[in-house]
C-alpha positions in Angstrom: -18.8 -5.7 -1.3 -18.8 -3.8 1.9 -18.2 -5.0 5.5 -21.2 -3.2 7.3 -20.7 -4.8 10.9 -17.0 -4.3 10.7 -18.0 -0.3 10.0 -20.0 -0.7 12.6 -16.9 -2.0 14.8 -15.1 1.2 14.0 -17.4 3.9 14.9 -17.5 1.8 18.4 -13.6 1.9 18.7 -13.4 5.3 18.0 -15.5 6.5 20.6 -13.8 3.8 23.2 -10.1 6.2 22.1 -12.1 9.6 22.2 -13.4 8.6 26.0 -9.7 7.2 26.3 -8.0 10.8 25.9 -10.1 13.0 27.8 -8.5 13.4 30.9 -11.6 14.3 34.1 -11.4 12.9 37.8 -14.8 10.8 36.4 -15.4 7.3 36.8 -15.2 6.3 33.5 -11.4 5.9 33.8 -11.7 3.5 37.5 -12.3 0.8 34.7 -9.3 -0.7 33.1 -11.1 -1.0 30.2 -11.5 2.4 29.4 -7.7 3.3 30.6 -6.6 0.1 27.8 -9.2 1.8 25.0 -5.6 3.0 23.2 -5.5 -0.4 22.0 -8.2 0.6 19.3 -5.8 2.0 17.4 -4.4 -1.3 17.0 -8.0 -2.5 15.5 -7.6 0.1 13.0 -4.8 -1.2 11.9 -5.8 -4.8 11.4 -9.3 -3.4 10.2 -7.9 -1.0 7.6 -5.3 -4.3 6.3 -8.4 -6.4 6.0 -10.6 -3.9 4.2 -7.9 -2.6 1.7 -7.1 -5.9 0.9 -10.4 -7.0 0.0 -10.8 -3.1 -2.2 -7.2 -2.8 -3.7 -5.5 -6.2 -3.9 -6.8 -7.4 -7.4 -6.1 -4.1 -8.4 -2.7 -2.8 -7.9 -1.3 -4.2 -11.3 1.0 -1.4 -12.5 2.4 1.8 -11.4 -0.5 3.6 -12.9 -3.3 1.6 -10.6 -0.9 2.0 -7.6 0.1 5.6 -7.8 -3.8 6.1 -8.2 -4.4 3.8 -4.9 -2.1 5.9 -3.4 -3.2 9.0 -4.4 -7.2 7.8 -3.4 -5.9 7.5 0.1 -4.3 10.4 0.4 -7.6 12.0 -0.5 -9.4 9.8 2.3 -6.6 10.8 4.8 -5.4 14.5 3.9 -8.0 17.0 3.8 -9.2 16.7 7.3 -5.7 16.1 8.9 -5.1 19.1 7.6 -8.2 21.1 8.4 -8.1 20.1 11.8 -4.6 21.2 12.1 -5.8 24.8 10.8 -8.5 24.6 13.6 -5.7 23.8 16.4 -3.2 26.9 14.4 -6.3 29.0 14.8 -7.2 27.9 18.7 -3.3 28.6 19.5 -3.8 32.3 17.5 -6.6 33.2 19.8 -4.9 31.4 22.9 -1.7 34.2 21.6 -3.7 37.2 21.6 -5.7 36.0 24.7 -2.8 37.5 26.4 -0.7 35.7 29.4 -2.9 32.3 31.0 -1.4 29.7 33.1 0.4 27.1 31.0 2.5 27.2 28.1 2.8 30.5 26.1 0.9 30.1 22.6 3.1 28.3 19.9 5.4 26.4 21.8 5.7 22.9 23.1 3.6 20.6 21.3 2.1 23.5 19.3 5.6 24.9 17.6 5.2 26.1 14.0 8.6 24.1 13.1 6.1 20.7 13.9 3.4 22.6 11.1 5.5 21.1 8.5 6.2 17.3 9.5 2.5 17.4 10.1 1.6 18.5 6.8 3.8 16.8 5.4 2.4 13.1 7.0 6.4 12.5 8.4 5.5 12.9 12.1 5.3 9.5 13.5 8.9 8.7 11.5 11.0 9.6 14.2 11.4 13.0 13.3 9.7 14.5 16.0 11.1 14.2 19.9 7.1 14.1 21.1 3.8 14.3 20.1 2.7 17.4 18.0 -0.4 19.2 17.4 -3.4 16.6 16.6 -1.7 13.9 19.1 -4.0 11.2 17.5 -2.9 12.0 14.1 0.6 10.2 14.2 -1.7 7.3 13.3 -2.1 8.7 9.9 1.3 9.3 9.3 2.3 6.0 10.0 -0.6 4.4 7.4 0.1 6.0 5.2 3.4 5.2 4.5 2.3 1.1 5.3 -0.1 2.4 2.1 3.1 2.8 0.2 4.5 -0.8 1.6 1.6 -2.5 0.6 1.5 -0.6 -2.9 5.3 -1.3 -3.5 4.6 -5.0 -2.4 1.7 -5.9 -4.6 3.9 -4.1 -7.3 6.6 -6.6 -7.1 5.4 -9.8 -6.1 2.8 -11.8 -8.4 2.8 -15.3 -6.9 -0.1 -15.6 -4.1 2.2 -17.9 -1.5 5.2 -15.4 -2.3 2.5 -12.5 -1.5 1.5 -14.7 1.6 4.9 -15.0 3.0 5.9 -11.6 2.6 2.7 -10.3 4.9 4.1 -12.8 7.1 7.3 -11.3 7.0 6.0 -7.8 7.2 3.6 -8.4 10.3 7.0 -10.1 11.8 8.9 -7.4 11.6 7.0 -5.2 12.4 6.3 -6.7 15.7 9.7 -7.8 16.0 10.7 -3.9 16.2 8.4 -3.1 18.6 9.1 -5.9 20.9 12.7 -5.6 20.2 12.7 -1.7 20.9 9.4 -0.2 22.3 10.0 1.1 25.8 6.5 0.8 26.6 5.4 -2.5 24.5 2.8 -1.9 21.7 2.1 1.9 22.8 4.4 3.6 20.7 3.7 6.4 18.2 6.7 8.9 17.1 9.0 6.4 17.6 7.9 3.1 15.8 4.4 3.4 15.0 5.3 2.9 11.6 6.7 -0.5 12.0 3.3 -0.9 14.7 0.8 -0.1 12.2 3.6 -2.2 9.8 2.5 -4.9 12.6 -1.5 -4.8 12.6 -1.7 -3.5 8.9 -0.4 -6.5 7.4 -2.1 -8.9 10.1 -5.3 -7.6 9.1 -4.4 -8.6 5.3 -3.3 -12.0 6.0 -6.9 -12.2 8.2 -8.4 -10.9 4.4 -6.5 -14.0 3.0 -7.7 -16.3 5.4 -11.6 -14.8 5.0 -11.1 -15.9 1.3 -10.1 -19.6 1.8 -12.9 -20.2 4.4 -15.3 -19.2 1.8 -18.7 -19.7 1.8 -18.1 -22.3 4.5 -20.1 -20.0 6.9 -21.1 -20.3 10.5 -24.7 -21.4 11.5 -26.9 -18.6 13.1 -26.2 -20.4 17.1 -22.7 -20.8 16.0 -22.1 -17.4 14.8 -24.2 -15.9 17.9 -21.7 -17.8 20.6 -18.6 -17.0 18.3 -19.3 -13.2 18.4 -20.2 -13.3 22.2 -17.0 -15.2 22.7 -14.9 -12.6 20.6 -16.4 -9.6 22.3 -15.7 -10.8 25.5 -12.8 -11.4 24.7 -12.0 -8.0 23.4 -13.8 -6.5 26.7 -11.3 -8.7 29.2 -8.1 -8.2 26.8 -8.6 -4.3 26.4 -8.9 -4.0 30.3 -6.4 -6.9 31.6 -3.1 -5.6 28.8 -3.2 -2.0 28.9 0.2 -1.3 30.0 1.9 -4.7 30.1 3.7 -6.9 27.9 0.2 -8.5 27.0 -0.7 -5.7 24.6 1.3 -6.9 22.3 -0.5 -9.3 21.4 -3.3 -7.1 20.3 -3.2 -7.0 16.5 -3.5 -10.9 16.8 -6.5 -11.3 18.8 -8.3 -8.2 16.9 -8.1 -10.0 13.6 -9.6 -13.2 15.1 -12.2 -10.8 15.7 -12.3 -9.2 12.7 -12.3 -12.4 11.1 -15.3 -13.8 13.4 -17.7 -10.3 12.6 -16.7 -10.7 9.0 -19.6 -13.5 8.4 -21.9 -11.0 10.1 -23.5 -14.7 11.3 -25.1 -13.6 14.9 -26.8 -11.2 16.9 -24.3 -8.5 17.7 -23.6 -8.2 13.8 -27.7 -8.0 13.6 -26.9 -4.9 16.3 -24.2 -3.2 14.6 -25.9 -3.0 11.0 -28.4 -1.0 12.4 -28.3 2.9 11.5 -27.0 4.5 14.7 -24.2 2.2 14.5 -23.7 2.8 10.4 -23.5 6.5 11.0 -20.8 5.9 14.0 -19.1 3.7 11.7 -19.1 6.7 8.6 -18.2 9.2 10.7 -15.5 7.3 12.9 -12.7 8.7 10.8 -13.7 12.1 12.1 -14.3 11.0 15.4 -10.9 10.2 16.0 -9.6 13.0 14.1 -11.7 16.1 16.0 -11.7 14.8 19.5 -8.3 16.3 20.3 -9.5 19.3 19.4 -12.4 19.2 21.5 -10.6 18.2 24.4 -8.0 21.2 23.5 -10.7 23.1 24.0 -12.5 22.1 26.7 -8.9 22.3 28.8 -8.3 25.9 27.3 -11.7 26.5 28.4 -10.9 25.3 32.1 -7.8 27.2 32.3 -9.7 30.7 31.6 -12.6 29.7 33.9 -9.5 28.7 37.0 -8.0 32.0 36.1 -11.5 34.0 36.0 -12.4 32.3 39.5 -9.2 32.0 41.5 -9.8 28.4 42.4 -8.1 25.4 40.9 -9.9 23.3 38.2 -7.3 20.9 37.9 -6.0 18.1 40.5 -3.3 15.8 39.6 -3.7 12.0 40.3 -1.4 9.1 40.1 -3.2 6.0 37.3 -1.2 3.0 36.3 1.4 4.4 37.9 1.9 7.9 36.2 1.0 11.4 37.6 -1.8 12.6 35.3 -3.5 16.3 35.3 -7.0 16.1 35.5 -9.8 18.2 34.7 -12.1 18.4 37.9 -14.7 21.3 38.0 -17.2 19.2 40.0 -17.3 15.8 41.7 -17.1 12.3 39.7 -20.5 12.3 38.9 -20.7 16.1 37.6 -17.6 14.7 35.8 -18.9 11.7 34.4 -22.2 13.9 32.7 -19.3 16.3 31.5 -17.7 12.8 29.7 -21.1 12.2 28.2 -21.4 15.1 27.1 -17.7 15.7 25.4 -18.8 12.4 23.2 -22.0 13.9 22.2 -20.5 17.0 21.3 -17.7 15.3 19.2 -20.1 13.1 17.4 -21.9 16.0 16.9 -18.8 17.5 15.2 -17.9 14.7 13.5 -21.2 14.2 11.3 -20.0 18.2 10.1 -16.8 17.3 9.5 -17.8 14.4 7.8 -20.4 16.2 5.5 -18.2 19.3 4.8 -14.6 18.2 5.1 -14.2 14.3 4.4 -16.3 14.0 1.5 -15.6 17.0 -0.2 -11.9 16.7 0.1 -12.2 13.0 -1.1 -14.2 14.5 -4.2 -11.7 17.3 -4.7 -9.0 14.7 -5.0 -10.9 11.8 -6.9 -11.9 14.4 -9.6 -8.0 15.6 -10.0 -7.7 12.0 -10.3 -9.9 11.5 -12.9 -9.1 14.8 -14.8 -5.8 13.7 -15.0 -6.5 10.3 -16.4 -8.5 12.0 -18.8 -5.8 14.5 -19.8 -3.1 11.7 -20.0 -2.0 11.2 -23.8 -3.3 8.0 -25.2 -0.4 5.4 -25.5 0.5 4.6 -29.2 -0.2 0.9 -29.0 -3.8 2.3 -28.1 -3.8 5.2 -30.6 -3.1 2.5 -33.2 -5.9 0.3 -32.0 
């Protein structure tokens, strides 16, 4: 069983991120919804607890079936981590022979070879950098994954289902306990404790799972379900814009799995919406959204900096938002600005439905065949040979 509106939900939220990250003197970013739209990463956290629950949890029996989970998500996560990663190695190459530009020299900073490895290597949001590195959005990744290996580890060694409930009570707790306890800037931390904040909305989203299952078939009427979703997105559309960079965020993992929970009936009229196909292919290729849109905005501001340079008139302006002085990319007024944001989404959606066709699903075959010709390989076990 699939979860079509809540696929739907994701290609939404990764757009809201892409549009997030793309610094331009537009309008887009007046709204405080738009300047919150971080807080999706949060959603995929509770999303991604809720869905691999429902996929993996009667599963995981042995250390066979959870070293092949493990391995299944690596093949969902790795191969276009890592082939973005070779575009940004092969942006910085051309940005190095490119000759001296304003900014930082090629290979430095963010962009230092040493950061190649802890990249590749899915460490980077364990504390082992000092800042964000290459894909910036990527950290993410890093962190799931190794909530994957919590959740495999747990399911391993704990049988009883209200022993299983309490410990994704205890492992939502403390995750949120470390960020409360620790975060500088409340819920938006990444290289620091974004594992224990995935740790946080991971395991919230599988306690939502657990709480879809006892509710049952008990569903919502078609009126009830239509003023239930209207309620949650409005919800979602006044929390997103009021917590952005206040304590309130915080809470964020708990109201997005009351949503997830409310779309999960698919009982009213925005579910109807997001089922639809343009939302379906959003929601397929919202891995790769999040993923490529760096990469585009790396390249629209490498772009700008060659076009200031090549005109002798500054492209940039620097603003102060929420507080903080932030660089923006200004080559025409808000409104020329604004068609340049719409245009940055089309062109990374664009992108995306390649990368999702050439790099997600044939790295995710590549893998799931080793998989399988490994299994295959394998030695029967006596007790079977003598079966």
């Amino acid at each position: 069983m699939r979860f079509p509106v809540l696929d739907g939900w994701r290609g939404l939220c990764a757009l809201c991120v892409a549009l997030y990250h793309l610094h331009t003197l537009d309008h887009f970013h007046l709204f405080g919804f738009v300047r919150g739209s971080y807080l999706f990463v949060d959603f995929f956290f509770v999303l991604s607890g809720f869905v691999i629950t429902h996929a993996y949890s009667n599963r995981i029996g042995g250390s066979a079936s959870a070293g092949s989970f493990l391995v299944r998500r690596f093949g969902r996560v790795w191969p276009l981590h890592a082939a973005v990663l070779l575009a940004f190695v092969a942006l910085e190459s051309v940005k190095a022979l490119s000759g001296p530009a304003a900014g930082n020299a090629a290979f430095t900073g963010a962009f230092a070879p040493s950061a190649l490895v802890s990249n590749l290597a899915l460490v980077h949001a364990l504390g082992v950098e000092d800042q964000w590195t290459w894909n910036i959005p990527s950290w993410s990744i890093s962190a799931e994954f190794f909530v994957y290996i919590t959740f495999a580890i747990l399911f391993l060694t704990v049988r009883r289902t209200r022993m299983l409930i309490a410990a994704m009570v205890a492992l939502a707790a403390l995750g949120a306990g470390v960020v409360m306890g620790f975060s500088a800037n409340h819920i938006d931390t990444s290289i620091d404790y974004g594992y224990f904040r995935c740790l946080y909305g991971f395991f919230t989203g599988c306690l939502v799972y657990r709480l879809y299952q006892a509710i049952g078939d008990r569903r919502m009427s078609r009126p009830a379900g239509g003023l239930a979703e209207a309620g949650a997105l409005l919800a979602v559309i006044a929390f997103v814009s009021a917590a952005g960079g206040n304590a309130l965020s915080l809470a964020a993992p708990l109201l997005f799995g009351l949503v997830v929970l409310v779309f999960a009936f698919e009982a009213g009229p925005v579910s109807r919406l997001l089922a639809t196909s343009p939302f379906q292919r959003l929601g397929a290729w919202s891995y790769s959204i999040y993923m490529v849109h760096a990469l585009v905005i790396a390249v629209l501001q490498k772009g700008t900096m060659v076009a200031q340079g090549a005109l002798g008139r500054p492209l940039f302006v620097e603003r102060r938002i929420d507080g903080e002085t932030d660089r923006l990319i200004a080559f025409g007024d808000a409104w020329m600005m604004d068609l340049v944001g719409v245009g940055y989404l089309l062109a990374v959606i664009g992108l995306s439905a390649l990368t999702y066709r050439f790099v997600e699903l044939p790295g995710q075959a590549m893998v799931n065949g080793l998989l399988v010709r490994s299994r295959k390989a394998a030695p029967a076990s006596p007790v079977a040979e003598a079966a």
